[in-house]
KOLLO-323546 format. One record per residue (C-alpha): residue number from 1; x, y, z. Coordinates in Angstrom, 1 decimal. Layout:
<pts>
> NUM | X | Y | Z
...
</pts>
This chain:
<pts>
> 1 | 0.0 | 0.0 | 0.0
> 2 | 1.5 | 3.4 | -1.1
> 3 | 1.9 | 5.8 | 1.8
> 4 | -1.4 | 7.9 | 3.0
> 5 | -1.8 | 10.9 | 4.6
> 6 | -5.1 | 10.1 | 6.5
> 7 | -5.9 | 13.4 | 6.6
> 8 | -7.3 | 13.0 | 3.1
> 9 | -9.4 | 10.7 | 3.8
> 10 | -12.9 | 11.4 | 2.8
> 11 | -15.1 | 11.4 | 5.9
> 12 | -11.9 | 13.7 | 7.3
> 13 | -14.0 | 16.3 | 5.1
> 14 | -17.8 | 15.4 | 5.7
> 15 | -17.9 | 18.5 | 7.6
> 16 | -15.8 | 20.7 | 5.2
> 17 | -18.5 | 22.2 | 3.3
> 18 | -15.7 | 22.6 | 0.1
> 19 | -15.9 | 19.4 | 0.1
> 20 | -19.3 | 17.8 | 0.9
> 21 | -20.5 | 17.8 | -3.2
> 22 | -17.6 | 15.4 | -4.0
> 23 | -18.3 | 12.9 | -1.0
> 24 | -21.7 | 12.5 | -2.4
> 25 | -20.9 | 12.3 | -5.5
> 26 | -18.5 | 9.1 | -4.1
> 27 | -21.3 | 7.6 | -2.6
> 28 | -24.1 | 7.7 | -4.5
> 29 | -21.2 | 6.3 | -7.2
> 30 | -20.1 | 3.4 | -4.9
> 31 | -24.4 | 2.7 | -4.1
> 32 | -25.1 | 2.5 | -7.9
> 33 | -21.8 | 0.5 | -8.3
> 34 | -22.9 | -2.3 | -5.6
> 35 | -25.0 | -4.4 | -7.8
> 36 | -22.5 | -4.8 | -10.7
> 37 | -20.3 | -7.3 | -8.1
> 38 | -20.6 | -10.7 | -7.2
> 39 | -20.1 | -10.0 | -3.7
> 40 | -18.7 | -7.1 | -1.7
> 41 | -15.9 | -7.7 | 1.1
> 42 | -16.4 | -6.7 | 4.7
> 43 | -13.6 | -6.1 | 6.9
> 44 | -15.8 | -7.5 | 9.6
> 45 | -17.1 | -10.7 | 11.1
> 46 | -20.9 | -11.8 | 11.5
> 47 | -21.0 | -12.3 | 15.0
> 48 | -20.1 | -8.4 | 15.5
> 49 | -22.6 | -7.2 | 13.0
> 50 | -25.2 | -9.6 | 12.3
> 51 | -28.2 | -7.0 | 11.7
> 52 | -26.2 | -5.3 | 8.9
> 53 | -25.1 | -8.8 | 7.4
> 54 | -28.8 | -9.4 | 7.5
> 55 | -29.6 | -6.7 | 5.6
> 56 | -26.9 | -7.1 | 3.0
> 57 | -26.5 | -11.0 | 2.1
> 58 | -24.4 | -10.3 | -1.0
> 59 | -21.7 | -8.7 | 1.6
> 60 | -18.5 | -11.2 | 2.6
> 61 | -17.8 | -10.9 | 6.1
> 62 | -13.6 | -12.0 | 5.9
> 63 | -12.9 | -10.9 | 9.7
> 64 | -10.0 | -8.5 | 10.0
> 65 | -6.8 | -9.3 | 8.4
> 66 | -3.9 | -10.2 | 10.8
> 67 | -0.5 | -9.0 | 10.0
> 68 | 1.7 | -11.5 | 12.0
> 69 | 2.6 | -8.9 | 13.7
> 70 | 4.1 | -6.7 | 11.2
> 71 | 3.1 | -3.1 | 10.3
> 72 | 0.4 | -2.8 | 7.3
> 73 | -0.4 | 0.2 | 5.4
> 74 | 0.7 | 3.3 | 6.7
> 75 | -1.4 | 3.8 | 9.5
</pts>
């Protein structure tokens, strides 16, 4: 993963009003996207969230990934 600056990161902004146009223009993008995959990857497990995997059977709960104990991402 290149390095981030998680200050950019979108909902850093959802109260920046420069910037609120563009996050729901990524959403509503990502919604209307959804239905075009086989199934959508959750960073999650059922037993934490089982009403939203309820509501969403096309979404793969994988549980988080572990990183043996080494640094991932830049975070």
């Amino acid at each position: 993963m290149p390095p981030t600056d998680t200050a950019e990161f979108s909902w850093n902004h959802a109260g920046d009003p420069k910037g609120q146009p563009a996050i729901t223009r990524l959403i509503l993008r990502n919604n209307t996207a959804t239905h075009l995959a086989e199934a959508i990857v959750c960073n999650s497990f059922e037993e934490l969230e089982p009403g939203a995997f309820a509501l969403a059977p096309g979404v793969l709960p994988i549980r988080p990934l572990g990183s043996g104990g080494k640094p991932v991402g830049s975070f």
